[in-house]
C-alpha positions, 0 to 999 in steps of 0.5 A: 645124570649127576645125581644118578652117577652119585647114586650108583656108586654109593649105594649101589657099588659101595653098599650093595643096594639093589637097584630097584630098592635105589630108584623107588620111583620117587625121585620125580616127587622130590626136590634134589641138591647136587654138591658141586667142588672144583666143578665136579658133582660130589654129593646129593641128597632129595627132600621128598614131601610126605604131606603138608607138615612132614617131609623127608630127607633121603639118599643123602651120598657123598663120592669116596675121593669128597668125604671128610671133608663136611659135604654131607652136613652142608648138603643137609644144612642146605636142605633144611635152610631150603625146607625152612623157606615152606611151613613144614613142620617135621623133618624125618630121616632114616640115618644109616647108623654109622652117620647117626652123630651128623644128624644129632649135631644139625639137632635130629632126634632118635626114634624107636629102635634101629632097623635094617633098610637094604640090608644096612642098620638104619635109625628114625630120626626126627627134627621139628621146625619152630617158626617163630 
C-alpha cells in the first residue's frame, strides 16, 4: 500500500501519468525498495529482470516534502548493491531527463536519442556490472 500511495502521488498527481500506463501489470514480476524517514514511506523504486544479464530499474519516486534530500540516489544505490549480489550483467533505466545527472554520477551511461514516455522526455541509460 506504501508503495502504491508514492506511486499515485508522484506519477499520477504530480506528473499526470495515465493510471493504466502507472500500474503496467509488472509490478507482481519485480523486486520493490521502500525508503522509509522517521518511520514514514518516502520513496520507492522496482528492479524488474528482463532476462538473465539484463534487469531494469523503474519507477523510481521520491514524495515532495523528502526530495533534496539524497533519497533517490540511496534508493538506486541500494538497488544496485542488491542487484550486484545476482550475475546480472547490464542495468538499463529509462531516466526522465530532468534526474539524468543522478544516474551518471552512480556511472550509467546515455543511449541514443531522448524520447517521450507518458508524455515526460526520457533517456536510455545503460550501466554494466564488472564481476571481478
Amino acid at each position: 500500500m506504501e508503495i502504491r500511495a508514492i506511486r499515485h502521488q508522484v506519477f499520477e498527481l504530480e506528473q499526470g501519468v495515465a493510471p493504466e500506463l502507472e500500474w503496467d501489470g509488472q509490478d507482481e514480476f519485480a523486486q520493490h525498495l521502500l525508503a522509509y524517514l522517521d518511520d514514514q514511506p518516502i520513496g520507492t523504486l522496482r528492479i524488474r529482470d528482463l532476462d538473465e544479464q539484463n534487469v531494469k530499474i523503474e519507477r523510481l519516486a521520491v514524495l515532495a516534502s523528502a526530495r533534496g534530500m539524497g533519497i533517490g540516489q540511496q534508493l538506486m544505490e541500494c538497488a544496485l548493491e542488491v542487484i550486484a549480489q545476482t550475475s546480472i550483467q547490464t542495468v538499463i533505466v529509462n531516466a526522465q531527463i530532468y534526474i539524468q545527472n543522478l544516474y551518471l554520477k552512480l556511472g550509467f551511461e546515455p543511449m541514443g536519442e531522448p524520447f517521450e514516455e507518458a508524455g515526460i522526455p526520457h533517456i536510455k541509460m545503460v550501466k554494466t556490472l564488472i564481476y571481478s
